[in-house]
N, C-alpha and C positions, 0 to 999 in steps of 0.2 A: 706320503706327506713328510716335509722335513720335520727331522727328530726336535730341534730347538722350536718349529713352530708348533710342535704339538707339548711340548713343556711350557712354552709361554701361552699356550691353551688355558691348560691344568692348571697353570699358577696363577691366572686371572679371576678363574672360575673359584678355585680355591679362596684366593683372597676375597671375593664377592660372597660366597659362603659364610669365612669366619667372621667379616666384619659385620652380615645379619646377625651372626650367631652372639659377638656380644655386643650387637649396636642396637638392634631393631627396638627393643624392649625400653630403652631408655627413655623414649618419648610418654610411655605409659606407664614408670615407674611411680610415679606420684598415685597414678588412677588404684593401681593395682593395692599399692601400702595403704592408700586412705578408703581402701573396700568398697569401693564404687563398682569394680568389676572382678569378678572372678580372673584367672591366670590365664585359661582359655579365652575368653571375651576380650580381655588386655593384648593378649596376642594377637589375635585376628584384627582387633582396634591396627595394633601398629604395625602389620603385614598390610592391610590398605593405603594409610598417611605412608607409607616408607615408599610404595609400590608408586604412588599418585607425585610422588616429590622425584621420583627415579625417572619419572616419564616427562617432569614439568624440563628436568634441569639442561632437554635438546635444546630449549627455546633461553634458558636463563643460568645458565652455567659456564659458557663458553672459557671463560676466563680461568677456571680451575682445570679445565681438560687442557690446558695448554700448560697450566702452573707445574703440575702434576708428570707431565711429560718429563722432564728432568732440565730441560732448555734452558740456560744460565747458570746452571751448578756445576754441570760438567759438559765437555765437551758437543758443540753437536755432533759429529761422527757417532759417540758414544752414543746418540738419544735413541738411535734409531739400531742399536744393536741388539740382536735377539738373545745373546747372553746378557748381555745388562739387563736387559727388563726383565728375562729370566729371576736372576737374581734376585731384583727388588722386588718379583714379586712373590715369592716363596720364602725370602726373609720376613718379610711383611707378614705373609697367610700364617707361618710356622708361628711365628710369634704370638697373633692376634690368638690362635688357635689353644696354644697352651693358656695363655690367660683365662680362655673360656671356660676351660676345662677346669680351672681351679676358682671358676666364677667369681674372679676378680674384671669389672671393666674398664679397661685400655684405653687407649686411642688409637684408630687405624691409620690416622694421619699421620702421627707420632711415627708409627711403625713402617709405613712408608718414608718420611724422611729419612729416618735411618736406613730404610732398605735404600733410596738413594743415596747417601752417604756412603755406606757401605761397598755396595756394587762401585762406585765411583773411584776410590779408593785402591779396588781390588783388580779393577783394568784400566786406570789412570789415576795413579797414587799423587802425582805433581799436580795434575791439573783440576783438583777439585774446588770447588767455589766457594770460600771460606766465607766469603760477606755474602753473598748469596746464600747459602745456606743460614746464618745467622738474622740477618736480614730480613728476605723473604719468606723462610720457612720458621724458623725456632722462636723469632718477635713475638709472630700473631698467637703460636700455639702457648707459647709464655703467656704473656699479656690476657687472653680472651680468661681461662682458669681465676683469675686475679680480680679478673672486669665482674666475672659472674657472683662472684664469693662478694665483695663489694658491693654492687647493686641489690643484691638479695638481702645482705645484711642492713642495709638501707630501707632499702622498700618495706621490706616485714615491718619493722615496726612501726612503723609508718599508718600501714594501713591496718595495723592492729588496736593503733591508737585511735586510730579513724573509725575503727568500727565501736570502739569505746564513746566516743565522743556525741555520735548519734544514736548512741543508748538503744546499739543490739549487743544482749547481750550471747555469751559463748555456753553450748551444752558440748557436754561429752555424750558420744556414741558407745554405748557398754554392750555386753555381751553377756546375757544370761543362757549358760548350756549350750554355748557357741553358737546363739543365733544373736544379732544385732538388735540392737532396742535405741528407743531414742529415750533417754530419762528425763522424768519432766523434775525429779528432783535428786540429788546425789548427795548422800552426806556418811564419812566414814568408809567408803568403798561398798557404799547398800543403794539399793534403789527402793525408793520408795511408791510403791504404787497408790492409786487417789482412792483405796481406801485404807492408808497406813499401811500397809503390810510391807516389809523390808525382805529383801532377797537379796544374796550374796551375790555381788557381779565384779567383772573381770571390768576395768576403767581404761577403755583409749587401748586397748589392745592394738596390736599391728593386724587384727584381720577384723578391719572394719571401725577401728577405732579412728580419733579425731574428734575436734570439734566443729559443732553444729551451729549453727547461725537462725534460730527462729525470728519470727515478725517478720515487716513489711517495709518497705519504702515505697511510697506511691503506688501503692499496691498490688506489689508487685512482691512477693515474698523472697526474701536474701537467698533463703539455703537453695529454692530452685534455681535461684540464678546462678550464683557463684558452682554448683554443679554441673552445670551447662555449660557455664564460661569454662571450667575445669575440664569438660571432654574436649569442648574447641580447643582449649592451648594445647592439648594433649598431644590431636589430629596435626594441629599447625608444627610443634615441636619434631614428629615423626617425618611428617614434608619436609620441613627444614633439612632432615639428617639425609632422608631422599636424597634431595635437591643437592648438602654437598658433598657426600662420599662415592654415588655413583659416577660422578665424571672421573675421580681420582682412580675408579679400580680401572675405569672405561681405556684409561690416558696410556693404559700398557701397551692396549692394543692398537690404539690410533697411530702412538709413536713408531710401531713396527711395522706399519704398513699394512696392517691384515686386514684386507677388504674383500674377503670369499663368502662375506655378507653384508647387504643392505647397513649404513650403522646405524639406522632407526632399530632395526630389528639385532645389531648386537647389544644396544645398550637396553634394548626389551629384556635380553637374556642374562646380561648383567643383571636386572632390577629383580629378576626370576629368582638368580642364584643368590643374592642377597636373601629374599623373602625364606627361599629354603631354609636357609640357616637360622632364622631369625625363627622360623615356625618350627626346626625340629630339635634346636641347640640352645637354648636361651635361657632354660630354668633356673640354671644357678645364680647366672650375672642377676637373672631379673629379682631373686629373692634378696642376692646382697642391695642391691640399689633400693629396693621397693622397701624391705623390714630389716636392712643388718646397719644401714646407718642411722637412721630416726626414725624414730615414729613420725607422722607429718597427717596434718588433714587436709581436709578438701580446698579451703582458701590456702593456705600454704602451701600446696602441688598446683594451684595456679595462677601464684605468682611467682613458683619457680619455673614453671612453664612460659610461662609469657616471659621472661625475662631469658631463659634459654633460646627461644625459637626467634626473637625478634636478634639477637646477638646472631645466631648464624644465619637466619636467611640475609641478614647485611653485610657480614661476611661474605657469603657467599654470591653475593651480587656485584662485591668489589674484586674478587676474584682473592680473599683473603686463603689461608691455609689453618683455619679454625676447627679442634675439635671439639667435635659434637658431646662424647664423653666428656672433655675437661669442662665445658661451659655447662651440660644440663649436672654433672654430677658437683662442679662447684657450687649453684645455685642452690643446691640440699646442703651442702659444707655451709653457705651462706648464713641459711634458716636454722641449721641447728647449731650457731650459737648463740643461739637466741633460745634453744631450745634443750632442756635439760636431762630431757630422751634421748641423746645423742649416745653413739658408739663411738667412742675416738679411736680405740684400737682397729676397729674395722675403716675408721676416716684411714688410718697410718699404714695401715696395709696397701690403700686403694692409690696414696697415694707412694708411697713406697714402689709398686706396679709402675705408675706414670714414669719416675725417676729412670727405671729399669729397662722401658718398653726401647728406645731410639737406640742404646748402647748394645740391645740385644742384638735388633732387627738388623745391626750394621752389622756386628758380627757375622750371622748370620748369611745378610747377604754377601759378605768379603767373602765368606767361605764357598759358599755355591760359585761365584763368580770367577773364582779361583780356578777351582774344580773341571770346569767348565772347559776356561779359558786353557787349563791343562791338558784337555783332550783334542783341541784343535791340531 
């Protein structure tokens, strides 16, 4: 087998790796900090919605497998070069990879732009697509980041006020001896049990902490609903990420012509090597996302979920170039300022990363591409 198509192999599989590795978890980021589910159960949660949105996106993606190709940025000659794709996609994987590692989360879209950028650059330095790239690519990834932080910041209060208004009222979830309690009454950082007796408890902790929503509407009790609706947006947010990042790692291989299998069955193996990553790579991103930016409870993980999954499955139906990270992690930037649990420094890093990721990836790809092109 040629040597370029077995590195555009490895770079495919790679980049489908690391972007389970810091993508997968993000869907179930709310679930896991507002202690709905343990870390294992969160993961398996969004190794299913990731797997179910990777399979949907043969029939509802087409528009990103083609976006993703590189076609209007640079050259077609270039689209279909097996060192270009090379490039882009091992600056991509390199990149997404090291973020992981330092469990900070990325964006892999980010990372591929730049890997297209870069590779572009690096074997067609004149010809790259200035508006095209600003345009098509860098608009949506700007903008969606902006849309999410906005709308979150909106809605929250919104329906915070809304649940004031029909007089339910909010309990905190404590933790006495690191088991979760619901308190029927809290004063001081004690819990009072119903025959007075006061016990020292740990208030709205990140393992398990948040508030709780007792009573009924139409009898229908708040906190079972809004926990239900919170694993559906959960499921829906991790389809969403499915549905747009697998055509993007997919569009390596379409572009180069590789049909030495079925592509029902490459974009199965795509969705495979995503999952791996995401079930054996994930911890760190998942604990910064889930307890290093806010605390958050269960109504506020879903209405940042609903607000994240509706933003890229529409994206992703327009054939938009939106990431999944920017939009579910701005919808938490959203909520917590509104929320006085907030880490900023960990906000400033996260987004510091963002600033980092495209500048890197090009690099990056320039130099592979280079490399490469030197050995012909």
């Amino acid at each position: 087998m040629d040597f370029l198509l077995v590195a555009l192999v490895f770079a495919a599989f790679s980049l489908a790796f690391a972007n389970g590795a810091n993508d997968n978890f993000k869907a179930v980021a709310t679930v896991y900090g507002s202690g709905m589910f343990d870390y294992v159960a969160s993961r398996n949660f969004a190794t299913v919605a990731q797997v179910t949105g990777s399979l949907a996106s043969v029939a509802l993606a087409d528009r990103l497998l083609k976006a993703f190709s590189g076609k209007g940025l640079v050259p077609d000659a270039l689209v279909a070069d097996p060192i270009f794709l090379v490039a882009v996609g091992l600056g991509a994987a390199t990149t997404v990879l090291v973020a992981t590692r330092v469990g900070l989360p990325i964006s892999t879209t980010h990372a591929l732009v730049g890997g297209l950028a870069g590779a572009g650059l690096g074997l067609a330095p004149t010809q790259l697509s200035w508006s095209a790239l600003g345009g098509s690519y860098f608009a949506p990834l700007a903008i969606s980041p902006i849309l999410a932080v906005a709308i979150a910041g909106l809605l929250y209060p919104v329906a915070h006020h809304a649940k004031a208004l029909i007089g339910l009222p909010a309990r905190r979830l404590a933790r006495l001896r690191g088991a979760p309690l619901m308190a029927s009454s809290i004063a001081d950082g004690h819990l009072l049990d119903p025959d007075g007796v006061c016990s020292a408890l740990e208030v709205g902790s990140s393992a398990g902490g948040g508030a709780l929503h007792p009573g009924s509407i139409a009898e229908v009790r708040v906190q079972w609903a809004v926990e239900r609706l919170h694993v559906i947006s959960a499921f829906s947010l991790g389809f969403a990420r499915g549905l747009n990042d697998t055509p993007k790692v997919l569009a390596l291989l379409v572009a180069a012509g590789w049909s030495g299998l079925d592509p029902r069955i490459s974009l199965l193996a795509v969705a495979l090597a995503m999952a791996a990553g995401g079930f054996l790579r994930a911890r760190r991103v998942a604990e910064t996302l889930s307890h290093g930016i806010t605390e958050i409870s269960r109504g506020q993980g879903l209405v940042a979920n609903a607000i994240s999954s509706g933003l890229v499955i529409g994206a992703s139906l327009l054939g938009s170039p939106v990431s999944t990270t920017h939009v579910s992690t701005g919808a938490l930037f959203g909520i917590g300022a509104w929320n006085d649990r907030t880490d900023w420094r960990t906000v400033g890093a996260i987004v510091g990363s963002w600033l980092g990721t495209l500048p890197l990836a090009a690099v990056l790809a320039w130099t592979v591409a280079s490399l490469l092109a030197g050995l012909e």
